[in-house]
C-alpha positions as a printed NumPy array, in Angstrom:
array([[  0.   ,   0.   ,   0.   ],
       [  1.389,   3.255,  -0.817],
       [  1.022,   6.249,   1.377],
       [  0.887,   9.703,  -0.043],
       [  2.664,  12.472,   2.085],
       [  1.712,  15.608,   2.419],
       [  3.853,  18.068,   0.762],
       [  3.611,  21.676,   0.727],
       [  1.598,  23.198,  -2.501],
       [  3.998,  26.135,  -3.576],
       [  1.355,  26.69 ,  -7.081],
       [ -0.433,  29.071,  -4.566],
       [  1.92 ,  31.398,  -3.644],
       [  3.602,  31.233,  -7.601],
       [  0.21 ,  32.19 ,  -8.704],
       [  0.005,  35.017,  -6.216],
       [  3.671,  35.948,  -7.272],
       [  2.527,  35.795, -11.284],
       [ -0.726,  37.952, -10.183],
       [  1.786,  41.014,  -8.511],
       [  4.053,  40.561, -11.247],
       [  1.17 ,  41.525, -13.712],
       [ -0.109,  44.348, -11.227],
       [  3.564,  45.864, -11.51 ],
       [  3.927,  45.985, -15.152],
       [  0.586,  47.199, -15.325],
       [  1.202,  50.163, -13.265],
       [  4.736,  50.667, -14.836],
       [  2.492,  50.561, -18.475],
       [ -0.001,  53.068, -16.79 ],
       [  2.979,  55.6  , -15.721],
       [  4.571,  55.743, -19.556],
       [  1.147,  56.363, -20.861],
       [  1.145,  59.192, -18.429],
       [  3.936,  60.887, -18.775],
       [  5.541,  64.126, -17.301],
       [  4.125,  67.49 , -19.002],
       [  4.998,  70.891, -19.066],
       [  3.377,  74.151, -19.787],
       [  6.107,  76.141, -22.548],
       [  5.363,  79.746, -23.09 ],
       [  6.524,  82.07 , -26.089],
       [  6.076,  84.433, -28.627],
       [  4.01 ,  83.819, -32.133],
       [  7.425,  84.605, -33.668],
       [  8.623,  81.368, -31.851],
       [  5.625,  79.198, -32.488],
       [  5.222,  77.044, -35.802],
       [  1.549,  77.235, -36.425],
       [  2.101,  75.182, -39.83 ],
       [  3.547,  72.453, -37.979],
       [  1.281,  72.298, -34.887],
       [ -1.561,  70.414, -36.39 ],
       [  0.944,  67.276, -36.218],
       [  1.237,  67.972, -32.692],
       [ -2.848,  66.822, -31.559],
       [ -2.122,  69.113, -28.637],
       [ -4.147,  72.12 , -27.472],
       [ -2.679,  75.589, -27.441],
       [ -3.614,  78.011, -25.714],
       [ -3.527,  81.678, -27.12 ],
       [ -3.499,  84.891, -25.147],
       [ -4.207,  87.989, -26.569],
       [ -2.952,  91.67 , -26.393],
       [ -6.492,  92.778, -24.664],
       [ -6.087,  89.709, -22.489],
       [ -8.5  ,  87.128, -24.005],
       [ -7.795,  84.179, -23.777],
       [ -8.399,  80.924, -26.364],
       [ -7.481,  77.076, -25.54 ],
       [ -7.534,  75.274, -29.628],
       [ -7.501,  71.933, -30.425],
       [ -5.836,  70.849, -33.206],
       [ -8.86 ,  71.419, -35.629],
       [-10.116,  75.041, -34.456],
       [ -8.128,  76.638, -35.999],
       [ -5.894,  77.422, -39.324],
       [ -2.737,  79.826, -39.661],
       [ -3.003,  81.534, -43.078],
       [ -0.921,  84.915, -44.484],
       [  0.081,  85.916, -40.86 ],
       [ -3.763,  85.624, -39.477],
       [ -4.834,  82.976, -37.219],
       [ -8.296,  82.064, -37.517],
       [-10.069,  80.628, -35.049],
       [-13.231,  78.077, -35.053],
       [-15.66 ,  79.358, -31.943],
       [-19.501,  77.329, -31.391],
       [-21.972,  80.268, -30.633],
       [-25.281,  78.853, -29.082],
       [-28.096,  81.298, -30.526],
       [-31.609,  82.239, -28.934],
       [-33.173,  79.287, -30.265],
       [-30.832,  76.773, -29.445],
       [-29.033,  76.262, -32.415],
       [-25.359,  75.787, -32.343],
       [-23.611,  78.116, -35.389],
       [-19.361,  78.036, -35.961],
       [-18.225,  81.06 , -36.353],
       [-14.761,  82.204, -37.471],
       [-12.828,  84.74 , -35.66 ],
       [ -9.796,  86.46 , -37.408],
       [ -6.834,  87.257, -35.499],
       [ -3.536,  88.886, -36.616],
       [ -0.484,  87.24 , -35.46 ],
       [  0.346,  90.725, -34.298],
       [ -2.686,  91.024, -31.456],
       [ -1.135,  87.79 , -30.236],
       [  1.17 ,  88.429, -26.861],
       [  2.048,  84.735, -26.494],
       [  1.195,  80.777, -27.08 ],
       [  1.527,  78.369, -24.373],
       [  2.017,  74.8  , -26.104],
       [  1.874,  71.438, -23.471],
       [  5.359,  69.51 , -23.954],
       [  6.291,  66.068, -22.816],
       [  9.161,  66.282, -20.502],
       [ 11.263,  62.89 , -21.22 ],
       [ 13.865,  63.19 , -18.519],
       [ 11.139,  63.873, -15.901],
       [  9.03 ,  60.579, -17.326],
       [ 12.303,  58.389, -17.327],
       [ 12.676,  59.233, -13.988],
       [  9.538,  58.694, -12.443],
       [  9.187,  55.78 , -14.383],
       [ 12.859,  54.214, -12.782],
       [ 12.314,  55.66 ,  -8.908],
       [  8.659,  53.495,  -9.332],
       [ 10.02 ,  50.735, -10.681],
       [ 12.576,  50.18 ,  -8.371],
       [ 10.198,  50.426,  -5.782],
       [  7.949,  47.899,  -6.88 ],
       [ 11.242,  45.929,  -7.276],
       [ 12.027,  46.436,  -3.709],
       [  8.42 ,  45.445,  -2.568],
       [  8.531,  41.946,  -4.692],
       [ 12.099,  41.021,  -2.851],
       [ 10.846,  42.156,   0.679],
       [  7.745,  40.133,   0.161],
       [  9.635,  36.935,  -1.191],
       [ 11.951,  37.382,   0.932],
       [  8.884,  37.362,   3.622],
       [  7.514,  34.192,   1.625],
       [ 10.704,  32.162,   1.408],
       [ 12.838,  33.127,   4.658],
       [ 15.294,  29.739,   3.537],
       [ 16.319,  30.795,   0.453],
       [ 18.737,  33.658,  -0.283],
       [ 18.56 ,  36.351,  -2.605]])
């Protein structure tokens, strides 16, 4: 007759271990979606509007007189130094009408464009990584006190 002994089921905790493993590269996934931003401000003589439609960022445009306009990529056009710019009016009756406002570049006192700041990212991205690192050996470590790291 053969007896079975009891041995200890480790698929438990290696399942638990696979299931944190997931959770951290999820997270580290999540943060390089994120990303580190900035705000960058300067003059219209420093700002590309031909090129910022590539961009699918919103700028934001402050005027001489202080108003104030936050474009997406499709409200606007740059044309023969003029920028125009795509506004919804709602009229009395409900009705939504587009109506385009012309602004020379030279009412413009400054664009503020949102940049990705790389270094910043790569950072975060590292210091959290190495603490979920850190966690995982503290908690095997916890798990398996016989075996060395």
């Amino acid at each position: 007759m053969l007896s079975e002994t009891a041995s200890p089921d480790n698929s438990g905790k290696s399942r638990l271990a696979g299931k944190k493993i997931i959770i951290c590269l999820t997270i580290f996934s999540m943060l390089n979606l994120i990303g580190c931003y900035y705000q960058q401000q300067m003059t219209v003589n420093e700002y590309d509007f031909s090129k910022s439609h590539m961009e699918n960022r919103p700028i934001k445009i402050i005027k001489i007189d202080s108003t104030v306009y936050i474009l997406n990529q499709y409200d606007y056009q740059f044309r023969d130094d003029t920028l125009f710019i795509q506004q919804k009016r709602i009229m009395d009756d409900n009705i939504e009408k587009r109506v385009w406002l012309r602004v020379p570049l030279n009412e413009i006192q400054s664009v503020e464009v949102e940049k990705i700041d790389a270094g910043n990212t790569i950072s975060l991205a590292l210091v959290v990584t190495a603490g979920i690192v850190a966690i995982a050996i503290a908690i095997y470590a916890i798990a398996f006190p016989d075996i060395s790291i």
